[in-house]
C-alpha positions in Angstrom: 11.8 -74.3 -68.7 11.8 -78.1 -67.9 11.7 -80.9 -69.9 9.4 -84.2 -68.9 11.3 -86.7 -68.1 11.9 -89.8 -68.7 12.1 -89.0 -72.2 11.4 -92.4 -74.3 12.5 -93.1 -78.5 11.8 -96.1 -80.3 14.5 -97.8 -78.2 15.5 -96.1 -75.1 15.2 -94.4 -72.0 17.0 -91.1 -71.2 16.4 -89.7 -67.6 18.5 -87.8 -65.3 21.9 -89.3 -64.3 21.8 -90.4 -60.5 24.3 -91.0 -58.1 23.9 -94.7 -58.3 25.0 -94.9 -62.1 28.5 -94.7 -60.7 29.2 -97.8 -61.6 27.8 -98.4 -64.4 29.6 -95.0 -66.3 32.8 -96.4 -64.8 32.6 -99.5 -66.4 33.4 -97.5 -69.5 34.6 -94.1 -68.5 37.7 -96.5 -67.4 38.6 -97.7 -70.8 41.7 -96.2 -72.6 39.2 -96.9 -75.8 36.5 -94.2 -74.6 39.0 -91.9 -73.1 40.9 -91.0 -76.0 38.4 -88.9 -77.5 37.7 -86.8 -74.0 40.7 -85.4 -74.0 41.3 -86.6 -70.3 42.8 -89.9 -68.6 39.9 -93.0 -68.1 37.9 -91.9 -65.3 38.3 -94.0 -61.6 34.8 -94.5 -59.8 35.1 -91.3 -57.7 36.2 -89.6 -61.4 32.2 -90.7 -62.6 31.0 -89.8 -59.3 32.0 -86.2 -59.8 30.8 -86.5 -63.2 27.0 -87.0 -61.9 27.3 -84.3 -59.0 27.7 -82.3 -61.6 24.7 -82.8 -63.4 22.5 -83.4 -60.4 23.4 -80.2 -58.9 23.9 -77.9 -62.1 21.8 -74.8 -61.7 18.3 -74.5 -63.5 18.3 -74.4 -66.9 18.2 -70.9 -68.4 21.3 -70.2 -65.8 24.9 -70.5 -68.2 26.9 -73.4 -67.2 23.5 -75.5 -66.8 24.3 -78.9 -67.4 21.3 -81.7 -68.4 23.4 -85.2 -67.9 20.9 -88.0 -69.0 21.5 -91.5 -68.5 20.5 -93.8 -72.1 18.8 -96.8 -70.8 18.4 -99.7 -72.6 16.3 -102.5 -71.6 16.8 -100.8 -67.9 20.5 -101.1 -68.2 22.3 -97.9 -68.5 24.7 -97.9 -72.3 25.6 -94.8 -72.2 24.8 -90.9 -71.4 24.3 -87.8 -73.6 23.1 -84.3 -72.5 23.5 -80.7 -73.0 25.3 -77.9 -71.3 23.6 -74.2 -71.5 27.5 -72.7 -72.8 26.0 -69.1 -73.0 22.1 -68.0 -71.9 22.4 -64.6 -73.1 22.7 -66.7 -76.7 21.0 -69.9 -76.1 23.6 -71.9 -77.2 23.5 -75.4 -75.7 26.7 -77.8 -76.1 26.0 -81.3 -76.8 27.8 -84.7 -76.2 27.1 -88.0 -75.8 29.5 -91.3 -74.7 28.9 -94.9 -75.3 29.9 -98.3 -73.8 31.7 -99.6 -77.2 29.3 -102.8 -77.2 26.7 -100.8 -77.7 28.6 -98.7 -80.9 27.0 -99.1 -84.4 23.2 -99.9 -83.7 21.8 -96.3 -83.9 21.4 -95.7 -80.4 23.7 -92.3 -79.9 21.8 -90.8 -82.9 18.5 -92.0 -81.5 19.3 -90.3 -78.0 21.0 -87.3 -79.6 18.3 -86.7 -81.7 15.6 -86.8 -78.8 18.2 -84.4 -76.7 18.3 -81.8 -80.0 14.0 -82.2 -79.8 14.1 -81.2 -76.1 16.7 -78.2 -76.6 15.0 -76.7 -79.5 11.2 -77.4 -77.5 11.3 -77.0 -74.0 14.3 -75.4 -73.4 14.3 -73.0 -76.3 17.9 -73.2 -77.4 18.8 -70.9 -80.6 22.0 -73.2 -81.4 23.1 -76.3 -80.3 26.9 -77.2 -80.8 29.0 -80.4 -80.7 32.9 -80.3 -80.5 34.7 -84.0 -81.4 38.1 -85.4 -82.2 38.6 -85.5 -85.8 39.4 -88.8 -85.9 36.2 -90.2 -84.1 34.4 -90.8 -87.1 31.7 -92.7 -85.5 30.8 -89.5 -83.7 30.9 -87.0 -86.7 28.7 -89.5 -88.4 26.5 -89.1 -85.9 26.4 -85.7 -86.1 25.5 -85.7 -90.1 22.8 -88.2 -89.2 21.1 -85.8 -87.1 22.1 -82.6 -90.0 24.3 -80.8 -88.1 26.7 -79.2 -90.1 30.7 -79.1 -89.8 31.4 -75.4 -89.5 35.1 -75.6 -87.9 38.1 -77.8 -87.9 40.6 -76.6 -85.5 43.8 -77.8 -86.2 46.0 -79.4 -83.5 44.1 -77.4 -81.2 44.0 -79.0 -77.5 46.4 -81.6 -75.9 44.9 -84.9 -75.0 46.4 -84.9 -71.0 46.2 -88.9 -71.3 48.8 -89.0 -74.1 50.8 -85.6 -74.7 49.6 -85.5 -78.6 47.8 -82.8 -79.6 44.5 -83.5 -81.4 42.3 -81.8 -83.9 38.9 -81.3 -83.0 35.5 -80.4 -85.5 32.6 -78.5 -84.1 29.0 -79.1 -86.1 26.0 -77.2 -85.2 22.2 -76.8 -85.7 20.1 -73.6 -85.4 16.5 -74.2 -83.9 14.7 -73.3 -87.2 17.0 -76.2 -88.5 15.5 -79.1 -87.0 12.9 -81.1 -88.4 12.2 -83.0 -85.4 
């Protein structure tokens, strides 16, 4: 199962993350700002290094724990990444996430990649469910995931400690089922 890549929207670009868009993930994945919601510190250089290794050398799709990091290209420049990770193959369930440089918040462009990731999962790579679990108090994001018609089907209360801060954080998990999506 492979999807063909690059995959183009209206807008953007997504294609596989490579090792040289190190820099250009740091240059958010180091803001307190984007952090908060990832429930881990800002990321150093090496930190988004590690981040692309493991996308470029995930197992094939179809294996559990296959990850599918795409860079979201705009106009050449990379604004952010979004992908999916194969949680369980035995029940095609696929986790989705996405993260934006903040300049580029509010125009459409994480639903616009999301919603070309959710076309590829429930095509090529024949995912049953695809599931998103967010912050409760990044708005931006759960609107993102009404946008696309997931549904909210959890809110976990105080359930994971954000390492950056000490607080603990609530999180909501929305889902779609293949026969869901209207493309």
């Amino acid at each position: 199962m492979r999807v063909e890549m690059p995959i183009r929207t209206e807008r953007l670009v997504l294609r596989p993350l490579r090792a040289e868009d190190a820099d250009a993930l740091h240059a958010y994945h180091r803001r307190e700002d984007v952090a908060r919601y990832l429930y881990r510190p800002p990321l150093d250089r090496e930190g988004c290094a590690k981040l692309i290794a493991r996308s470029v050398e995930s197992p094939e799709w179809g294996t559990t724990g296959a990850d599918l990091g795409l860079a979201v290209c705009l106009r050449g420049q990379v604004i952010g990444e979004t992908g999916l990770r194969l949680r369980s193959a035995l029940a095609a369930q696929a986790e989705i996430g996405w993260v934006f440089a903040p300049e580029y918040a509010g125009h459409g462009y994480a639903t616009e990649a999301a919603r070309a990731v959710l076309a590829a999962a429930f095509g090529p790579l024949k995912v049953h469910r695809v599931y998103a679990r967010l912050d409760a108090d990044n708005k931006p994001s759960w609107r993102v995931c009404e946008r696309l018609g997931m549904r909210r089907e959890a809110y976990l209360v105080d359930s994971d400690v954000n390492p950056a801060t000490g607080t603990w954080g609530s999180e909501y998990v929305y889902a779609m089922l293949a026969r869901e999506f209207a493309g």
